[in-house]
N, C-alpha and C positions, 0 to 999 in steps of 0.2 A: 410204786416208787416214782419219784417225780423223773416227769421225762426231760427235762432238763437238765439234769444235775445226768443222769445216763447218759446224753448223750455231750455234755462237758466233759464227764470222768472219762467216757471211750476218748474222746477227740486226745484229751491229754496225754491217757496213757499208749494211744494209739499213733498219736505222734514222736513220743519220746524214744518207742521200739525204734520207729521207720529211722529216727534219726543218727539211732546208734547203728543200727541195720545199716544206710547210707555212708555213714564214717568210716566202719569196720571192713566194709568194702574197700573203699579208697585206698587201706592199708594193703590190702590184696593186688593193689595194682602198681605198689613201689616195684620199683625195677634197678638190681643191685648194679646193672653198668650203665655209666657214664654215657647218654645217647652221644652220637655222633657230632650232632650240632655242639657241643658243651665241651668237647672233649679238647683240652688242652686251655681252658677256660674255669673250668669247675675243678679242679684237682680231686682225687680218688680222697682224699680223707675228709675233705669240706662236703663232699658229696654223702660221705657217707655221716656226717657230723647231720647234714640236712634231714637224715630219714630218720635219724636218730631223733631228732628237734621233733618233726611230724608225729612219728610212735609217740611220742611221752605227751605233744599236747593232745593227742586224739584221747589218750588214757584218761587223762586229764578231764578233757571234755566229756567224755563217757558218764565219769564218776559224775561230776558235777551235774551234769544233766540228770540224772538218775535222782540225785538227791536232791534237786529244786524241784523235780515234778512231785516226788515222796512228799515233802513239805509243804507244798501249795495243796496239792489232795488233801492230806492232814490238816490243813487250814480249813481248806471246807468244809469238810466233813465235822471237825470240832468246833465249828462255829467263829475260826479269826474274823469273818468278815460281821456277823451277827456282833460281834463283841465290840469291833469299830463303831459297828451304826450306833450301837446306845450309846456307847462314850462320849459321839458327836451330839445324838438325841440328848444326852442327858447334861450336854453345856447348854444350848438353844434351840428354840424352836423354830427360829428362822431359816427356811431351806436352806438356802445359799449358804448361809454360814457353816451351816451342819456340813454342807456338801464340800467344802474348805476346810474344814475339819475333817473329815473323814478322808477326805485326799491327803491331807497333808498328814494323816496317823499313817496312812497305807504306803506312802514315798517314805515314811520315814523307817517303817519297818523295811521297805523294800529295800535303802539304801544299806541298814545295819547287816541286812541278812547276806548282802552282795557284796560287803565290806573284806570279808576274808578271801572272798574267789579274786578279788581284782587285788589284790594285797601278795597273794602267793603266784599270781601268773605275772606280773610286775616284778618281783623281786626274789623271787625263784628262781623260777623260769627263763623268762624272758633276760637276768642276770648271768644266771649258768649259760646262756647262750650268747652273752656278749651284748644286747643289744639294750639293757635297762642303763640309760642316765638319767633317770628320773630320782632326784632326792626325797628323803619324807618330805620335806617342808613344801617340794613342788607337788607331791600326790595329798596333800593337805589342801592346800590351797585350789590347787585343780576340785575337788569333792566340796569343797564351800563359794566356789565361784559357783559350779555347774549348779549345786541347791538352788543359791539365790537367784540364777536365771530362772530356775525350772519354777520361782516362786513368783518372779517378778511378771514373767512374761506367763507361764502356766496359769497362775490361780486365777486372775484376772478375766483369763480365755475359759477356764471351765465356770466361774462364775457368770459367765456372760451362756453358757449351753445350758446350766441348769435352770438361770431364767427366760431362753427360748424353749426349750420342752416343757417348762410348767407353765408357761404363758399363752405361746403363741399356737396350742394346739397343732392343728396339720400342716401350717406353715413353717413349724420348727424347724424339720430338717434342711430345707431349702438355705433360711436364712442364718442357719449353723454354719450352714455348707461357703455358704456367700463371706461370712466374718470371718472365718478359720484360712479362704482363699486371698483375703485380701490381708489378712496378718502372714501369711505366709509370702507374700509378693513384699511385704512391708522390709520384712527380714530378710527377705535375700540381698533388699537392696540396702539396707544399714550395717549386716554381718561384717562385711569384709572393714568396715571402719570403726563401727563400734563396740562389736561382740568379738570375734575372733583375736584384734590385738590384747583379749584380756586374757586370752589363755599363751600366745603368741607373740615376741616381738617383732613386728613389720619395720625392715629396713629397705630404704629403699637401693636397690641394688647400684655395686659404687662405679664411677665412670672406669672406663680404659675397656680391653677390648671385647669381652666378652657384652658386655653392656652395649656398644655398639652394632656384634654382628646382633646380637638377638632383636636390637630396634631395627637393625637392617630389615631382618626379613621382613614382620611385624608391617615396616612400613611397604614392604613391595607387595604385603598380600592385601594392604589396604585394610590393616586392621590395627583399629587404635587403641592406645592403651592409657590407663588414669597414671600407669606407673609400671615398672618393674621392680619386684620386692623379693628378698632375702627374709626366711623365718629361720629364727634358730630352733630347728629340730632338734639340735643335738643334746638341746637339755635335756628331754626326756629321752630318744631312742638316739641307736643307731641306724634306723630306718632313713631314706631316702622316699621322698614323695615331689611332684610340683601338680599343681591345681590350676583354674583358672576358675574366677567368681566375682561376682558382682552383675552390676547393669547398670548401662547409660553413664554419667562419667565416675561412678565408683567400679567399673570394671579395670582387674586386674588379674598378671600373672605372678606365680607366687611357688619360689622354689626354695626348697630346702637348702639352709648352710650345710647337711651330709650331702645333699646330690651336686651341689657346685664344686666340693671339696673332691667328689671322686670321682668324677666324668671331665671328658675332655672340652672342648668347648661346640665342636661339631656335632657334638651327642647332646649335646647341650639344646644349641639349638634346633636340631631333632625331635627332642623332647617337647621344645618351646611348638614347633609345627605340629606333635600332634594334638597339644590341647588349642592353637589357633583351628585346628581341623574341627574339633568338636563345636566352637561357635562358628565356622563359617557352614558347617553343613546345619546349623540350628538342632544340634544333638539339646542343648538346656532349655531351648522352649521347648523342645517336642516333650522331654520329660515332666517338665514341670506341665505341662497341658496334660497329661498322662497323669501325675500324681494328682491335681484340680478335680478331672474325670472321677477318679478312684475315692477321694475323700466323699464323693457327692454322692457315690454310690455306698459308701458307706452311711454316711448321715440316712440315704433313704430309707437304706437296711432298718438301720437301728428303729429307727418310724415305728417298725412294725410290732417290734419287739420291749419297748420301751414299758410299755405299759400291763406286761403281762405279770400279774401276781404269780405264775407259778417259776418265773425266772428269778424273783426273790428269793422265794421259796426255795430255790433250790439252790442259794448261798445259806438257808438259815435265818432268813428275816421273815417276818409274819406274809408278810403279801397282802396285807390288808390295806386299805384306802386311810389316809392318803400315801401314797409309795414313795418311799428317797427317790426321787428320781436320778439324783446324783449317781447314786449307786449303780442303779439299768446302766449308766452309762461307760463305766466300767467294767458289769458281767456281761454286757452285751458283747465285750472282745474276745471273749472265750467262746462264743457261739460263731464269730466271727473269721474265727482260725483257720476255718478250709478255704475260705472263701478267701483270704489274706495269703495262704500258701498258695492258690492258684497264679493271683494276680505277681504277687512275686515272682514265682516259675516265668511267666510272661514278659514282667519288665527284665528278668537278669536275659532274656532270649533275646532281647532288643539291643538292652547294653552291651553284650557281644556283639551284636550287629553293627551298633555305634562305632564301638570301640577297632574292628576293621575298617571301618571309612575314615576314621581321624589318622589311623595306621596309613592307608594308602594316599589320604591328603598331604602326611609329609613326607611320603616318598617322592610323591609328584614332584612339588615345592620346594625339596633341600637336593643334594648332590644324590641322590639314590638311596637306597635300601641300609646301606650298611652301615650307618651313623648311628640309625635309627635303633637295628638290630645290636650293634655294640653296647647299645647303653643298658638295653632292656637286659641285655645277658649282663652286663655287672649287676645290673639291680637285682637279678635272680639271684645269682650269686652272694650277693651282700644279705639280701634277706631270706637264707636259708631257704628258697624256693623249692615246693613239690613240683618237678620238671615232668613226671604223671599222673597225673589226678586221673581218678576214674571218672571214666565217660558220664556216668549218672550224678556225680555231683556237681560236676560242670555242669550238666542241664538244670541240675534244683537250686543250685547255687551260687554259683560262679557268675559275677558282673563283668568280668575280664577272661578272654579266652584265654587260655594256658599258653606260655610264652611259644612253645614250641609250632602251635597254629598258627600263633602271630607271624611267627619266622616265616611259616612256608609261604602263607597270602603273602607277606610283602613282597616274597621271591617272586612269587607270580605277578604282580605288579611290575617290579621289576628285576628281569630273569639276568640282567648283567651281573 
């Protein structure tokens, strides 16, 4: 049997156990009393509304994981991908084309098949819980924006990889690595202006006091801003988020119409100090240097593996000369899986690490600890937060330590 396609099928089915294995657990570690910190903050039935929320998406998640790995298997094995190549083989013989064809037959299956999971956790779920104001006409529109990105900016960038692998021999990977770093530096710095207000309204946040204290601080920590902006989150969720993104003078902070609406203004700018924390300690270079690193190690990866006939072969394509290359460059991500679970385990161990120092910069910087701490417990609160996660998926998973950690370090910071 081809040793490729063995050790595909183990990695899949060997991941999708670990994963429910991983979640199933987590359920084992709800804890039916209100911790102490919460208590009189979380009320006994919202608490108990929150584990409720947990159980039904973990169930959820279970099932669906279960039946996209069944699916995907079943694709391989009966030939979906075999059946792509000639469709695209049998429009043109022009690589590139083929290789734009065949992507855009596999996004478009990918999109129809992913249609009902994001249809019933939207308007189910996330409904029965209070938190979907997402209308059709906006989860319409959201699925034909994001296409046409994925078309305008995607095809363009894999048509530009299939003529470095078929061209430039062992140079490719390098100079894949080099176009994909400098398209990704392009778009972080046009996102926040041109991409984002399409899915997003960008307001710029209105004068009187809250606008004030937040420029207050902003200005005494010596960091500038292109703007303070209001998004109306609240079309689609009830969720509460603020961000901070851009670079050079499209850098901005960017807070939700729900978190201005339900925090006070000291929590506020709490909030505002700890995302100035994560640029003044350089948390978004360090990562985007870290994600640069990783893409490069991935292009050298695939180097190796690109040109092997038995990795065709082991979706169903002849493996004969001359090879889609297009194609390698899609099953090479299924070989590529452990090696993508490790580095993730990695960067989320850092983003907790981050995510303490931006904690403890705005403790420093604002009136103490407890602005800080107030806001993050309504947040929990408001987004049905799991207040225990089990320790193991906090390590595989978690970007953000569990509120409750949060809490203690800042105490320790500061123990007033």
């Amino acid at each position: 049997m081809n040793p490729y396609l063995i050790t595909i099928l183990a990695l899949l089915i060997g991941f999708s156990l670990f994963h429910i294995w991983i979640h199933a657990l987590n359920l084992s570690a709800l804890q039916p009393e209100i911790p102490d910190e919460f208590k009189g903050v979380y009320d006994p039935e919202k608490y108990a509304k929150s584990q409720t929320y947990l159980r039904e998406n973990t169930r959820v998640d279970i099932f669906t994981h279960l039946l996209k790995t069944g699916v995907l298997i079943s694709f391989i094995l009966l030939g979906g991908f075999n059946l792509l190549y000639k469709t695209a083989a049998g429009i043109t013989s022009a690589l590139i084309w083929q290789g734009l064809i065949f992507a855009g037959l596999l996004m478009l299956v990918n999109t129809i098949w992913g249609l009902p999971f994001q249809l019933y956790d939207t308007f189910v779920i996330e409904e029965k819980y209070g938190f979907n104001k997402t209308t059709a006409k906006t989860f319409v529109m959201d699925q034909i924006k994001g296409l046409l990105l994925g078309v305008l900016i995607g095809a363009p960038l894999f048509a530009a990889l299939i003529f470095f692998f078929d061209a430039a021999g062992r140079n490719a990977w390098w100079i894949s690595w080099l176009v994909v770093t400098l398209l990704q530096l392009v778009l972080l710095y046009i996102a926040p202006v041109f991409i984002l207000p399409l899915f997003n309204k960008f307001e710029p946040l209105e004068e009187g006091s809250l606008r004030s204290a937040l420029e207050d601080y902003a200005q005494a920590q010596g960091f500038q801003l292109s703007g303070l902006f209001k998004i109306d989150g609240s079309k689609r969720s009830t969720r509460a988020n603020a961000y901070f993104t851009g670079f050079g003078k499209n850098r901005r902070i960017a807070l939700y119409d729900t978190l201005i609406d339900n925090h006070s203004e000291e929590e506020l700018v709490a909030i505002l100090a700890h995302e100035v924390g994560h640029a003044k300690c350089k948390h978004i270079h360090k990562q985007l240097a870290i994600g640069i690193l990783s893409t490069g190690f991935l292009f050298w990866m695939l180097s190796f593996f690109i040109r092997e006939p038995d990795l065709y072969r082991a979706f169903g394509l002849s493996g004969e000369s001359p090879l889609p290359l297009y194609a390698g460059l899609i099953f090479f991500s299924f070989l590529y899986t452990p090696i993508s679970a490790v580095l993730g385990i990695l960067t989320s161990i850092l983003s907790r690490k981050f995510e303490y120092e931006a904690d403890a910069y705005a403790v420093k910087t604002t009136r103490g600890s407890e602005a800080l701490i107030s806001g993050l417990k309504k947040l929990s609160v408001d987004n049905l937060s799991n207040l225990t996660p089990h320790a193991w998926l906090v390590f595989l998973e978690y970007s953000h330590p569990p509120v409750l950690q949060r809490i203690h370090a800042m105490r320790k910071v500061d123990p007033v």
